[in-house]
Backbone of each chain as ProteinMPNN parsed JSONL, in Angstrom:
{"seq_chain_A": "XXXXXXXXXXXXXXXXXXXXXXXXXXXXXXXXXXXXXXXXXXXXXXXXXXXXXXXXXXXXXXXXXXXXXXXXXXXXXXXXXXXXXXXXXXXXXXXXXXX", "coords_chain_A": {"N_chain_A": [[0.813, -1.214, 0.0], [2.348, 1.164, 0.126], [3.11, 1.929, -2.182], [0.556, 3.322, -3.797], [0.182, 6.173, -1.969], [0.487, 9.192, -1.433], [3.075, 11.117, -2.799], [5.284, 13.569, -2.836], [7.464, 14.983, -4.791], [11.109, 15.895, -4.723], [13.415, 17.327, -6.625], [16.988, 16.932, -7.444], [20.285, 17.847, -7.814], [21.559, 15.524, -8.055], [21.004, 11.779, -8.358], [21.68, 9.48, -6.56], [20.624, 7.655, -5.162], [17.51, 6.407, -4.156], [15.208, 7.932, -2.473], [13.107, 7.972, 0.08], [11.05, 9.816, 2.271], [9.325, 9.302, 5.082], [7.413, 11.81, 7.089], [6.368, 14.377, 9.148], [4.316, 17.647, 9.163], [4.879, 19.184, 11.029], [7.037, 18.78, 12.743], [10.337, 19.546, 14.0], [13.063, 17.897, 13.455], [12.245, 16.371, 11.468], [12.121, 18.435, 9.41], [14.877, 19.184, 9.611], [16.172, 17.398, 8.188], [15.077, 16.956, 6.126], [16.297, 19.203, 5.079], [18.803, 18.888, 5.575], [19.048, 17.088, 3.022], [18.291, 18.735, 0.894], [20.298, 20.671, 0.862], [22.294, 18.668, -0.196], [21.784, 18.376, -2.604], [20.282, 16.012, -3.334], [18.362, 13.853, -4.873], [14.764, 13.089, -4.232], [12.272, 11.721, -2.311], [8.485, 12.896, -0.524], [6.523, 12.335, 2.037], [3.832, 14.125, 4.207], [2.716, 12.708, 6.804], [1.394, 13.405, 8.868], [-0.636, 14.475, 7.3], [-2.171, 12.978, 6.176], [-5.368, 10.934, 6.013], [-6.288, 9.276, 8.924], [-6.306, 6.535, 8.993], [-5.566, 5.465, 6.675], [-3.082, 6.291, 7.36], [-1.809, 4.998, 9.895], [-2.191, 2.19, 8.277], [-0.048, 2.418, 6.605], [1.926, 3.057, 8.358], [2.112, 0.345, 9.546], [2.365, -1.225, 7.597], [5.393, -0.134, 6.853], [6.752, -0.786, 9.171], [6.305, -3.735, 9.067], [7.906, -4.045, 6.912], [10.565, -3.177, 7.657], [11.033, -3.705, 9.923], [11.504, -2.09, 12.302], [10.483, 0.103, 14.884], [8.163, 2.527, 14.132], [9.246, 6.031, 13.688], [9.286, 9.91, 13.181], [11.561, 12.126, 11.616], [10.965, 9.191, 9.169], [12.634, 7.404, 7.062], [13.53, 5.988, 3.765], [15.845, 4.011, 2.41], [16.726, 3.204, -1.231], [14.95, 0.886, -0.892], [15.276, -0.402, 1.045], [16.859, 0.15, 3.0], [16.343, 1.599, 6.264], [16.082, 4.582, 7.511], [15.701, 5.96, 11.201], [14.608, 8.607, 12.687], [16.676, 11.629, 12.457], [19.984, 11.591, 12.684], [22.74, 12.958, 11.998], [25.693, 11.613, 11.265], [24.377, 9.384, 10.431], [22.667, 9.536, 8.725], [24.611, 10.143, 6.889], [26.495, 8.439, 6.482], [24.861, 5.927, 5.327], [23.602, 6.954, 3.362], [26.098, 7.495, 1.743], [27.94, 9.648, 1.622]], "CA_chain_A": [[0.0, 0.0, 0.0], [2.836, 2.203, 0.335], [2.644, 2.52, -3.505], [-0.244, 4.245, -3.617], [0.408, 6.95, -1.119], [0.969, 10.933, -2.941], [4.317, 11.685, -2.19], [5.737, 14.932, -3.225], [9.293, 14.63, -5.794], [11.867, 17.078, -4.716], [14.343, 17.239, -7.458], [18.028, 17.122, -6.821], [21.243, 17.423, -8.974], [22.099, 14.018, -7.316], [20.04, 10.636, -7.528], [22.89, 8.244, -6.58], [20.009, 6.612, -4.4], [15.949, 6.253, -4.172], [15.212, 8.072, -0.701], [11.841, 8.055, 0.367], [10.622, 10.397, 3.715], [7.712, 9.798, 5.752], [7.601, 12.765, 7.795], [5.498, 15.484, 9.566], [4.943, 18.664, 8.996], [5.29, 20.205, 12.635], [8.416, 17.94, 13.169], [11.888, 19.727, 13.61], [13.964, 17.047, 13.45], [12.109, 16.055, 9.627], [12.132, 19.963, 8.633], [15.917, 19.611, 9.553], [16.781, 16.36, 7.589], [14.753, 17.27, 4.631], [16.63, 20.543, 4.22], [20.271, 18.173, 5.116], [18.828, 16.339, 1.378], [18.233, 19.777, -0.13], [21.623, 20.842, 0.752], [23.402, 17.424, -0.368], [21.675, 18.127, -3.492], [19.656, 15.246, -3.76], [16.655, 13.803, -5.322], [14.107, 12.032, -2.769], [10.378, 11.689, -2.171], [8.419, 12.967, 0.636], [5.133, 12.55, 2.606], [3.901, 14.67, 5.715], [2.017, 12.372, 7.161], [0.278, 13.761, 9.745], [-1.572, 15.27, 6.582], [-3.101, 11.335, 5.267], [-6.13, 10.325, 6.643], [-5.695, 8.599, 9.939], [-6.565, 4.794, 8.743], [-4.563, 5.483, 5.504], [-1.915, 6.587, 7.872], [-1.9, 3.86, 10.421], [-1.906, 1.136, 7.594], [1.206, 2.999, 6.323], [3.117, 2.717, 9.75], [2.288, -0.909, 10.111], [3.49, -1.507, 6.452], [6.559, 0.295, 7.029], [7.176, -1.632, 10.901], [7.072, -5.107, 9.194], [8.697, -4.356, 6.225], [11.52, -2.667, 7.764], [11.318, -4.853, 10.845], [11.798, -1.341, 13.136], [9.359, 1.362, 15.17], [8.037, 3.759, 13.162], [8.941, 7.391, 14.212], [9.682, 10.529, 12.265], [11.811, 11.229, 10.396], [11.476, 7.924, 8.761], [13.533, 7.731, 5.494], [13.581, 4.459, 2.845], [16.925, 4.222, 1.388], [16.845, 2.336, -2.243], [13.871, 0.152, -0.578], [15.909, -1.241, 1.861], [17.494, 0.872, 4.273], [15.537, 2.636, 6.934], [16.475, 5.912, 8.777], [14.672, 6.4, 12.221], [14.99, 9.828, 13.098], [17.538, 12.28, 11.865], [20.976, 11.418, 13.112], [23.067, 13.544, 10.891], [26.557, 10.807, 10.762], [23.936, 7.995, 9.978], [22.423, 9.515, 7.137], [26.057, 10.425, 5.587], [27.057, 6.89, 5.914], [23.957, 5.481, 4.426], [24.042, 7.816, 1.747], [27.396, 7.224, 1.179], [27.991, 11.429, 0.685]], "C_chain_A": [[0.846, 1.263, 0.0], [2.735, 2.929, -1.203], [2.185, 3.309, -4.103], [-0.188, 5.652, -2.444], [1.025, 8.386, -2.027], [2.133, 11.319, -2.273], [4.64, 12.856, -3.559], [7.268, 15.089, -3.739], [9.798, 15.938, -5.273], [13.005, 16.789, -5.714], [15.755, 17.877, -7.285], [19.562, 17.445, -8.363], [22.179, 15.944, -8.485], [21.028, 12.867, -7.028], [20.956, 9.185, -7.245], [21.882, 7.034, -5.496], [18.739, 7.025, -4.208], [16.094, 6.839, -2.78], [13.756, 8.696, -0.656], [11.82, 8.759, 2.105], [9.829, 10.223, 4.067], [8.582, 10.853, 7.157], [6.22, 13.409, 8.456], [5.839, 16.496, 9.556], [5.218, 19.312, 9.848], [6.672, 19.771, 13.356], [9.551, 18.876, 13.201], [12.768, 18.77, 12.989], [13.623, 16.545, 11.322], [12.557, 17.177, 8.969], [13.921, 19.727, 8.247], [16.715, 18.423, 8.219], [15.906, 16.698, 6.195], [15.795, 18.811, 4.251], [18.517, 19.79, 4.643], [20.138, 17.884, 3.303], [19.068, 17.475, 0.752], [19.761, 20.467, -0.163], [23.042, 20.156, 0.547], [22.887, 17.943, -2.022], [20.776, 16.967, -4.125], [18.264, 15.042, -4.041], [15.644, 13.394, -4.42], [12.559, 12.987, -2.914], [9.937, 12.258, -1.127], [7.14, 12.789, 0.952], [4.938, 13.048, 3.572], [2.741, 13.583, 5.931], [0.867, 12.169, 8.409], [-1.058, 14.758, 9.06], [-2.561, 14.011, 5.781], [-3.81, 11.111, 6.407], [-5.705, 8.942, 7.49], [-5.715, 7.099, 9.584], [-5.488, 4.6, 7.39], [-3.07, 5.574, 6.569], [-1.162, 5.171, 9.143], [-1.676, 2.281, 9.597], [-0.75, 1.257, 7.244], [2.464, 2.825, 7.057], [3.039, 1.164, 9.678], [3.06, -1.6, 8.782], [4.532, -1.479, 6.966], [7.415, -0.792, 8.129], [7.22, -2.798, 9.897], [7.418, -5.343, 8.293], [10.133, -4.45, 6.42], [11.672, -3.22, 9.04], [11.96, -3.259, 12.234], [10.49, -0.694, 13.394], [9.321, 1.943, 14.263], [8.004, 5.335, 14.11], [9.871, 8.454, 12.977], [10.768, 11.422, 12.719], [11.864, 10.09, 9.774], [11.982, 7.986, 7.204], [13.776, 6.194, 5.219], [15.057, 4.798, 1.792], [16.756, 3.129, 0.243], [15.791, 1.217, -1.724], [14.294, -0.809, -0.131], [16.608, -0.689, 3.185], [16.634, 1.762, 5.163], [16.236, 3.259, 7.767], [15.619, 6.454, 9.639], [15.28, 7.296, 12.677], [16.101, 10.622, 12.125], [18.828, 12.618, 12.907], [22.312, 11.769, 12.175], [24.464, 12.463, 10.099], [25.859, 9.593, 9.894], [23.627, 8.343, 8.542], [23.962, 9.909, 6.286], [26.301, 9.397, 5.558], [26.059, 5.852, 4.959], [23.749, 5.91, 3.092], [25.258, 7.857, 1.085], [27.733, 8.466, 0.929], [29.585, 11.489, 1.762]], "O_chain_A": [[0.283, 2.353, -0.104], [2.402, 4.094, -1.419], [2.796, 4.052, -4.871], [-1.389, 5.913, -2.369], [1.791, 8.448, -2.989], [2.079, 11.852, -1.164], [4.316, 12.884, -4.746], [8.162, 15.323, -2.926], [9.112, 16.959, -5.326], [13.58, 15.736, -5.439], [15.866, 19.077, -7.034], [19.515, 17.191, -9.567], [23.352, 15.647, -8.712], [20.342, 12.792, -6.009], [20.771, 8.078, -7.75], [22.265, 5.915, -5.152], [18.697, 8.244, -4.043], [16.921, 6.393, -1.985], [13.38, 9.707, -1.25], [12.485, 8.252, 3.009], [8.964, 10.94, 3.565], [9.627, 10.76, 7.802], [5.12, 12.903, 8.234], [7.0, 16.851, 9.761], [5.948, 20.261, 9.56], [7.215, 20.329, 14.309], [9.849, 19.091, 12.026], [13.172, 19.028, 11.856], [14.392, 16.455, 10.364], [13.326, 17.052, 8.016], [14.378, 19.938, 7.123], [17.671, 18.745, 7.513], [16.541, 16.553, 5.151], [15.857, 19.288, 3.118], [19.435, 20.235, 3.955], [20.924, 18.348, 2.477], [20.029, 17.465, -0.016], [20.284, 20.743, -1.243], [24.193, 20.511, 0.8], [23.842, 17.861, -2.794], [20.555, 16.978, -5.336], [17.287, 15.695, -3.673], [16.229, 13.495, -3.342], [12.079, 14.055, -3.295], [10.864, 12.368, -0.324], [6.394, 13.123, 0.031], [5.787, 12.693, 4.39], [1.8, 13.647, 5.14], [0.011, 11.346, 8.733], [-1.948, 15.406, 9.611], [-3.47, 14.215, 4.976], [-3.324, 11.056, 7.537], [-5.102, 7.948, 7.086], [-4.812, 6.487, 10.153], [-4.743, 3.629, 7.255], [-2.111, 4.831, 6.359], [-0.071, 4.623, 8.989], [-1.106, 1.349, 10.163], [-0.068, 0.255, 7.459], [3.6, 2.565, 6.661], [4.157, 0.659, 9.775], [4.063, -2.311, 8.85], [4.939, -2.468, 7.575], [8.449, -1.413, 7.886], [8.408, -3.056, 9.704], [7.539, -6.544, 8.054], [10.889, -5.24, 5.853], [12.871, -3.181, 9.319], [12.86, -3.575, 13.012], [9.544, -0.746, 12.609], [10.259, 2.028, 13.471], [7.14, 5.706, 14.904], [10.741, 8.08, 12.191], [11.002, 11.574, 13.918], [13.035, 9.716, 9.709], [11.504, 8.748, 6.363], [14.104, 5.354, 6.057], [15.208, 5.539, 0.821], [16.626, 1.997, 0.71], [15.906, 0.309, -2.547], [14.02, -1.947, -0.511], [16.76, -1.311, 4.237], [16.21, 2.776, 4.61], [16.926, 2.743, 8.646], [14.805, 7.294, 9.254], [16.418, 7.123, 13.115], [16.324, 10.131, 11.018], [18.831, 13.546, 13.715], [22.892, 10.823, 11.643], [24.53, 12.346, 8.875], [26.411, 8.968, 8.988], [24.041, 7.805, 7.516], [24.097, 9.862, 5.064], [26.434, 9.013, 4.396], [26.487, 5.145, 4.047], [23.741, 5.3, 2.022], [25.381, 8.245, -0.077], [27.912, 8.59, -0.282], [30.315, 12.479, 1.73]]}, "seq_chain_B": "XXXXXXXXXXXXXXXXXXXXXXXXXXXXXXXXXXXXXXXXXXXXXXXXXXXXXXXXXXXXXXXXXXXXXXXXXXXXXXXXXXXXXXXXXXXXXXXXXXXXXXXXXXXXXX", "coords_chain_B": {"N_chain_B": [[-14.109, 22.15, 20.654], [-11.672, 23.846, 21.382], [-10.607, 27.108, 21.738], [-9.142, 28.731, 19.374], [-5.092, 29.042, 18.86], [-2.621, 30.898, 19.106], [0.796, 31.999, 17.414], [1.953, 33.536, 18.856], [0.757, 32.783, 21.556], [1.384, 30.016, 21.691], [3.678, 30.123, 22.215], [4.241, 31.339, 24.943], [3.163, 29.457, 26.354], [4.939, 27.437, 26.289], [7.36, 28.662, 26.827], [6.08, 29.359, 29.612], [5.895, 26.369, 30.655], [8.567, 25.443, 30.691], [10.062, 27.334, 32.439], [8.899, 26.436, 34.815], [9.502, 23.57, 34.665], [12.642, 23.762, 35.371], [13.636, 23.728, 32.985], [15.215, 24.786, 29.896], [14.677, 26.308, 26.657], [14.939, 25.268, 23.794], [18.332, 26.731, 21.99], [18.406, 27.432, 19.867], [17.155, 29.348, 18.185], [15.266, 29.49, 15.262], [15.425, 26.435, 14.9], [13.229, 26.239, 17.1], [11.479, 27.451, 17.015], [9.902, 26.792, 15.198], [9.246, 24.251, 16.169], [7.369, 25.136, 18.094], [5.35, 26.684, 16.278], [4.776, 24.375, 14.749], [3.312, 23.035, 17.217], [1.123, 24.858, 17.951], [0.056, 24.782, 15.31], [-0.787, 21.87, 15.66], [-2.209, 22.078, 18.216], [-4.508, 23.791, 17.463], [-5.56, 21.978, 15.33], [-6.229, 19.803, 16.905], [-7.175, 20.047, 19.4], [-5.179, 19.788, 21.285], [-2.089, 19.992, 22.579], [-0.312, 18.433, 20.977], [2.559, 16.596, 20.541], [5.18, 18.341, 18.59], [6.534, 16.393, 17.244], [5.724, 14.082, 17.074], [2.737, 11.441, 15.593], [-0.234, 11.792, 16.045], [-2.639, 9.188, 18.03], [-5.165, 9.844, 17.437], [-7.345, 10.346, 19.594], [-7.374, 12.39, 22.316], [-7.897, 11.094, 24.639], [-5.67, 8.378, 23.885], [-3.361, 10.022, 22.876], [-2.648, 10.617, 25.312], [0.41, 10.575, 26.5], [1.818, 11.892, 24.889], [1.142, 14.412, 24.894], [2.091, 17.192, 24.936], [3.267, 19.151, 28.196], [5.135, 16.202, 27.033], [4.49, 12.471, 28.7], [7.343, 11.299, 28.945], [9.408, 13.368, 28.823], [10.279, 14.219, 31.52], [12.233, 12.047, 32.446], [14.056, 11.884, 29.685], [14.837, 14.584, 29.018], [16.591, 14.526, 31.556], [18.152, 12.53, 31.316], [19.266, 12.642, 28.413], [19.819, 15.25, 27.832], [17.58, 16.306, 26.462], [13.886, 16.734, 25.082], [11.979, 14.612, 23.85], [11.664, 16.181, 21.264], [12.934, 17.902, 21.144], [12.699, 20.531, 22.149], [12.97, 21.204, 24.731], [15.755, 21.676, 26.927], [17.918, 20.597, 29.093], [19.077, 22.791, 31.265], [22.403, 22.089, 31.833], [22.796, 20.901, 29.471], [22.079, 22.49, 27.307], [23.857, 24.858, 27.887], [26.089, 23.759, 27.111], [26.512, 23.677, 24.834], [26.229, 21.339, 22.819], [24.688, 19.677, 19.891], [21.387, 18.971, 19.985], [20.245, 15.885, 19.077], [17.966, 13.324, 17.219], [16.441, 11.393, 19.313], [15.144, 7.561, 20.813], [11.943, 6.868, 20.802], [10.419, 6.683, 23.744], [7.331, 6.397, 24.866], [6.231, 4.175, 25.08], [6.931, 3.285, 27.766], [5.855, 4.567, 29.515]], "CA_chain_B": [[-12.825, 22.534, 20.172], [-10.991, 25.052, 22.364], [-10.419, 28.826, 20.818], [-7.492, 28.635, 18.256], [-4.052, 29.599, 19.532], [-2.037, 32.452, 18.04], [2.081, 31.421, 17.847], [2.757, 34.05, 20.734], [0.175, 32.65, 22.923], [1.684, 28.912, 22.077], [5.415, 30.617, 22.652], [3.874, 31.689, 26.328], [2.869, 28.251, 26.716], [6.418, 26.249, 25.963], [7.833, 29.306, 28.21], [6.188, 29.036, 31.002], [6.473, 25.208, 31.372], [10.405, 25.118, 30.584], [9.914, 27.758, 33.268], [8.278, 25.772, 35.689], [10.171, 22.688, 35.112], [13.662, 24.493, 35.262], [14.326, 23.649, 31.597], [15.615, 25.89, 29.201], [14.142, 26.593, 25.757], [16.235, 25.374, 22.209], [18.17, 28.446, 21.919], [18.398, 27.217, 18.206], [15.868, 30.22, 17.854], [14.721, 28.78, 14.1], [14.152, 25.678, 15.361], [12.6, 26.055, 18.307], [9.929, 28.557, 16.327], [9.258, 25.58, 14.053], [8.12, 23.37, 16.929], [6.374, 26.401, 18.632], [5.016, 26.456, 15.063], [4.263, 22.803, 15.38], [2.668, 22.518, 18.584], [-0.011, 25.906, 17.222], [-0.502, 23.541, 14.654], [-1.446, 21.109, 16.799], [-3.347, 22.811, 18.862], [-6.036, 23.856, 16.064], [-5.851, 20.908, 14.617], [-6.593, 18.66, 17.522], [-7.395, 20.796, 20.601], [-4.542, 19.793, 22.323], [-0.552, 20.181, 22.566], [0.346, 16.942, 20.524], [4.07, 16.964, 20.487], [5.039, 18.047, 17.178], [7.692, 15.533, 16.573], [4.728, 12.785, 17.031], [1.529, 11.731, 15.03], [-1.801, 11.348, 16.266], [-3.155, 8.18, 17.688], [-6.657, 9.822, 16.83], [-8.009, 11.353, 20.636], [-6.864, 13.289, 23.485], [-7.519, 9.838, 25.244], [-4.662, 7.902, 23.194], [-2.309, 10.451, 22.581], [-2.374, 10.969, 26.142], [0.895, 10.2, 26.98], [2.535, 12.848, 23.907], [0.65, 16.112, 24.986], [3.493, 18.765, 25.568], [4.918, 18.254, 27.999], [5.082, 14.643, 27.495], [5.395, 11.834, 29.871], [8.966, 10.782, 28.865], [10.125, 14.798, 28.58], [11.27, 14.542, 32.208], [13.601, 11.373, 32.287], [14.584, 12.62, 28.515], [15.527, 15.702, 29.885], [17.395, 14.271, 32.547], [19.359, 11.379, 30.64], [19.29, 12.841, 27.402], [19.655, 16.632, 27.613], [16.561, 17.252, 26.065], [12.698, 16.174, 25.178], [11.376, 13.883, 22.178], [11.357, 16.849, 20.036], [13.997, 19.035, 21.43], [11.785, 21.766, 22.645], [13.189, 21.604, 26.384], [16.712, 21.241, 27.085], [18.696, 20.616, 30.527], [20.252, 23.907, 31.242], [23.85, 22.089, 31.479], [23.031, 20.76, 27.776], [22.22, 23.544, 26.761], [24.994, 25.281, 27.647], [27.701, 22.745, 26.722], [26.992, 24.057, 23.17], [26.214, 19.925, 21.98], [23.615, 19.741, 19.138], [20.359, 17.898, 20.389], [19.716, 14.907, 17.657], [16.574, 12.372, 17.443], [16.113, 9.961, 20.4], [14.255, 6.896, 20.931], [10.937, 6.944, 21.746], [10.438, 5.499, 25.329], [6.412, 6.902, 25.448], [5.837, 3.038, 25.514], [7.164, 2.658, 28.998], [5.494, 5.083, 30.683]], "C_chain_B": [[-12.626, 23.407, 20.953], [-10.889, 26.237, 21.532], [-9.443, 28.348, 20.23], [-6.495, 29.397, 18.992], [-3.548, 30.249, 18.665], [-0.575, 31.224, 18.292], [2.414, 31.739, 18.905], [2.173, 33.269, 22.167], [0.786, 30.862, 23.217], [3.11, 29.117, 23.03], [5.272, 30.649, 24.407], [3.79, 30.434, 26.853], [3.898, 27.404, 27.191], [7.156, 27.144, 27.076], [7.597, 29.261, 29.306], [5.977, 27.29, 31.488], [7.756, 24.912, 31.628], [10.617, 25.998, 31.824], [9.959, 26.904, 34.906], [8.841, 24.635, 36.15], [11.931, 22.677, 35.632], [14.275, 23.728, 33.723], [14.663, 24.853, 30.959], [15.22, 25.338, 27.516], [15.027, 26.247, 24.947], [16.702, 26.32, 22.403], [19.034, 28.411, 20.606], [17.176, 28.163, 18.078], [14.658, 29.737, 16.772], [14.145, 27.697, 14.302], [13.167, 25.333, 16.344], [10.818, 27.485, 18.106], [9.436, 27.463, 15.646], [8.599, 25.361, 14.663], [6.896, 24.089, 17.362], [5.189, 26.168, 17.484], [3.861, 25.127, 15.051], [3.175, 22.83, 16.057], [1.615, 23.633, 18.111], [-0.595, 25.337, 16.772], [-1.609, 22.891, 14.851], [-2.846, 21.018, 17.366], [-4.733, 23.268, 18.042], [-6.201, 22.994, 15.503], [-6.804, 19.589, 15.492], [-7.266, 19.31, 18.755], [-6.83, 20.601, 21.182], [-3.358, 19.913, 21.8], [0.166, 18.934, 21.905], [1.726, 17.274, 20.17], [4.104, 17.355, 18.776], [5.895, 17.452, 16.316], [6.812, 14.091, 16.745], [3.35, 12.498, 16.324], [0.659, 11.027, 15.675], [-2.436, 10.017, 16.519], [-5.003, 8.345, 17.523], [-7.53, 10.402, 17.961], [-7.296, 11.629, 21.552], [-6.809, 11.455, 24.339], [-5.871, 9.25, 24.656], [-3.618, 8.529, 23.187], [-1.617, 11.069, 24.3], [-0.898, 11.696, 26.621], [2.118, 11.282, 26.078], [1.936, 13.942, 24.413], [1.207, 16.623, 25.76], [2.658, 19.212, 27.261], [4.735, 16.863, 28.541], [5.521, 13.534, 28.665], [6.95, 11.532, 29.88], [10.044, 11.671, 29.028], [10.92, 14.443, 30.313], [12.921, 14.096, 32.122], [14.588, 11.461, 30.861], [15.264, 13.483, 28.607], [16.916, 15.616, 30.446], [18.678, 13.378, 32.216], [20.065, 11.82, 29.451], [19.723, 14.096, 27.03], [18.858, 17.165, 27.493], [15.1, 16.451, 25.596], [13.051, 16.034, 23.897], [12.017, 15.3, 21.058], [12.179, 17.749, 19.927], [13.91, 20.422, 21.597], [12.515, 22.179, 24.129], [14.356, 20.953, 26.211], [17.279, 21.499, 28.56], [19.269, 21.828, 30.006], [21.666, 23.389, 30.801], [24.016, 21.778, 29.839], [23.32, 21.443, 27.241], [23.309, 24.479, 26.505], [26.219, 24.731, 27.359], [27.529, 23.267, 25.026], [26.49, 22.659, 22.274], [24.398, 20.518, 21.352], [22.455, 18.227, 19.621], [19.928, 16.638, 19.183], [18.39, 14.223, 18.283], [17.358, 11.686, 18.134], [15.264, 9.078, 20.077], [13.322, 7.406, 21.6], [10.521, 6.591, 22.876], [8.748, 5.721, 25.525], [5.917, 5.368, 25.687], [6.171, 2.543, 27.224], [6.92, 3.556, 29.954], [3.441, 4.577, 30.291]], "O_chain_B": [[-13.672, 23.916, 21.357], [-11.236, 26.04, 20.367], [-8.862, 27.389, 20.738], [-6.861, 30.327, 19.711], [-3.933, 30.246, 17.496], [-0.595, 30.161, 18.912], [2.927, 31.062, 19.796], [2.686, 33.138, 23.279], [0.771, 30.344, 24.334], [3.484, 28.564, 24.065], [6.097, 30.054, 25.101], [4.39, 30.262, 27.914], [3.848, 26.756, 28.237], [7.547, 26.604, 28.111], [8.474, 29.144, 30.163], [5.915, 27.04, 32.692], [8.12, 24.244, 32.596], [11.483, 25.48, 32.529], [10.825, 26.859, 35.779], [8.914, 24.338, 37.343], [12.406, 21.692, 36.197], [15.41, 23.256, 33.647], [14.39, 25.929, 31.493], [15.425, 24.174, 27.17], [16.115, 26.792, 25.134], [16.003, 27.162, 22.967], [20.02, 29.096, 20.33], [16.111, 27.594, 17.837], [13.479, 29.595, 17.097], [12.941, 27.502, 14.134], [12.447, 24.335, 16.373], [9.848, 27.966, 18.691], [8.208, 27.388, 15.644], [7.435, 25.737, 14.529], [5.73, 23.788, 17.106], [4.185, 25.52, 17.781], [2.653, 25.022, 15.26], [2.081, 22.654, 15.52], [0.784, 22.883, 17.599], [-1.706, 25.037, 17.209], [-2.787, 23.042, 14.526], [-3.904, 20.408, 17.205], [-5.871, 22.871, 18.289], [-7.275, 23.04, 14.902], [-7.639, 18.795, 15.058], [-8.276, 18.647, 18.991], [-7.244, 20.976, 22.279], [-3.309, 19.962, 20.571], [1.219, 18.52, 22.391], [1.953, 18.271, 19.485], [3.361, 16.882, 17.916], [6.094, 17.701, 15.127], [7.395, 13.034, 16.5], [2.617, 13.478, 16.454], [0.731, 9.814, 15.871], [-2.861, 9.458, 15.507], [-5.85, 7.452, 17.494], [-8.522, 11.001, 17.546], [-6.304, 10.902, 21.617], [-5.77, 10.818, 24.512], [-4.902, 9.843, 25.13], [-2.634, 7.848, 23.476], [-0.57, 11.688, 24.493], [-0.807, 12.865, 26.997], [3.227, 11.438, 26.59], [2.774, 14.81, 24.168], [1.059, 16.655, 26.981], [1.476, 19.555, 27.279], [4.421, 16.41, 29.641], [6.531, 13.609, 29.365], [7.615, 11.576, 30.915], [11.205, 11.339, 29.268], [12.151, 14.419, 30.312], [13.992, 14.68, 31.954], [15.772, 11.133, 30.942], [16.447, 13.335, 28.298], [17.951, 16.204, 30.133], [19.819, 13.461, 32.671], [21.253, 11.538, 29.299], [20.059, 14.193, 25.85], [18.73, 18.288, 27.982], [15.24, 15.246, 25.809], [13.79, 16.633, 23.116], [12.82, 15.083, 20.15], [12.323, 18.42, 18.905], [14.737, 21.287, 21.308], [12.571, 23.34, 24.535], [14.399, 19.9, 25.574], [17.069, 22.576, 29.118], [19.763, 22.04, 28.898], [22.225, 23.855, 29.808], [24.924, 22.173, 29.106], [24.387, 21.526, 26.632], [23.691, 24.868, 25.402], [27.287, 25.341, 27.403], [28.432, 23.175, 24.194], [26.35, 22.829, 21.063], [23.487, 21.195, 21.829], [22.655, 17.013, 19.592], [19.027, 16.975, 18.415], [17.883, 14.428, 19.387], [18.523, 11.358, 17.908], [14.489, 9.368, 19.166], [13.418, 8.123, 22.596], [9.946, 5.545, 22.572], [8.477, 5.148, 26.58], [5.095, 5.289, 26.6], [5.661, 1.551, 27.743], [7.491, 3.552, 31.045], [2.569, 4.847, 31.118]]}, "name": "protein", "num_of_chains": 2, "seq": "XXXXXXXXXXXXXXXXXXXXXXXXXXXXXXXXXXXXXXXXXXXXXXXXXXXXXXXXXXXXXXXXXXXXXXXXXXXXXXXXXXXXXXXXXXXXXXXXXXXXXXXXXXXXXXXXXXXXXXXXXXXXXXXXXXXXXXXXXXXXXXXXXXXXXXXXXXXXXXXXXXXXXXXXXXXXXXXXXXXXXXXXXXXXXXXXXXXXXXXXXXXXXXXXX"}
């Protein structure tokens, strides 16, 4: 179901990797890691999801939890549809991203 | 629904609990307007203070345990430097200059 879900393309001069955000929009910690991406340059997806209807949103988290086999809290970030980033830990995402 | 909150009157809000608890405020100005920001949000959206680094389990019942200032904000505080969202920071944090990052969530164990 994540498939379906309207995510929002930010366009980068860098797509060396698929990076998907679920986020919120009242979040610091997302605000701050979406604007790390914008200042790496990169391409990546995003959703606020404290803006998807609550049952849409809830199916979304439980996806996420047993695909990715972790809690769901935000920032959550999908690297190449395999890597998950819980929270915004600024060394983790440089090593995951490889930047 | 409660009256709608302005930002200043949320700002008053986050002040006088960090107040109260002897915390001290981000004094990342920018982001500590976001959350402010945030938590306004919030507040019109839901009628209550839902953290704004957390989403909605759907009523004031449920989300109990997230509405600024959350249960976990003390021992967070206290272990951590600073709350879920990084709204309230230990004075000594604060002043050591260290940048607050994401924590685990612990609201499960209270």
């Amino acid at each position: 179901m994540l498939d379906t879900l309207s995510y929002t393309d930010v366009p980068g001069d860098r797509s060396d990797h698929e990076i998907i955000v679920y986020a919120l929009s009242t979040c610091g910690f997302c605000k701050r890691a979406m604007a790390f991406l914008d200042a790496k340059g990169l391409t990546y997806r995003y959703i606020y999801m404290d803006r998807v209807p609550i049952e849409t949103k809830n199916e979304a988290k439980k996806a996420l939890k047993e695909r990715y086999k972790t809690d769901v809290a935000f920032p959550f970030a999908v690297v190449d549809g395999k890597r998950p980033l819980v929270g915004f830990i600024e060394p983790d995402w440089v090593k995951t991203l490889e930047l | 629904m409660p009256a709608p909150k302005s930002f200043d009157q949320t700002m008053t809000f986050a002040t006088m609990v960090a107040k109260k608890q002897g915390w001290t405020l981000n004094p990342d100005t920018e982001f500590t307007k976001d959350l402010v920001d945030g938590l306004a949000v919030n507040w019109n959206r839901y009628g209550y203070f839902l953290c704004p680094c957390r989403d909605s389990d759907g009523s004031r019942e449920a989300d109990a345990k997230i509405i600024c200032p959350c249960a976990p904000a003390w021992k967070d505080v206290e272990e951590r430097g600073h709350c879920f969202c990084a709204l309230y920071l230990d004075p000594a944090f604060a002043a050591s200059g260290k940048e607050p990052r994401s924590i685990p969530d612990r609201k499960s164990q209270f």
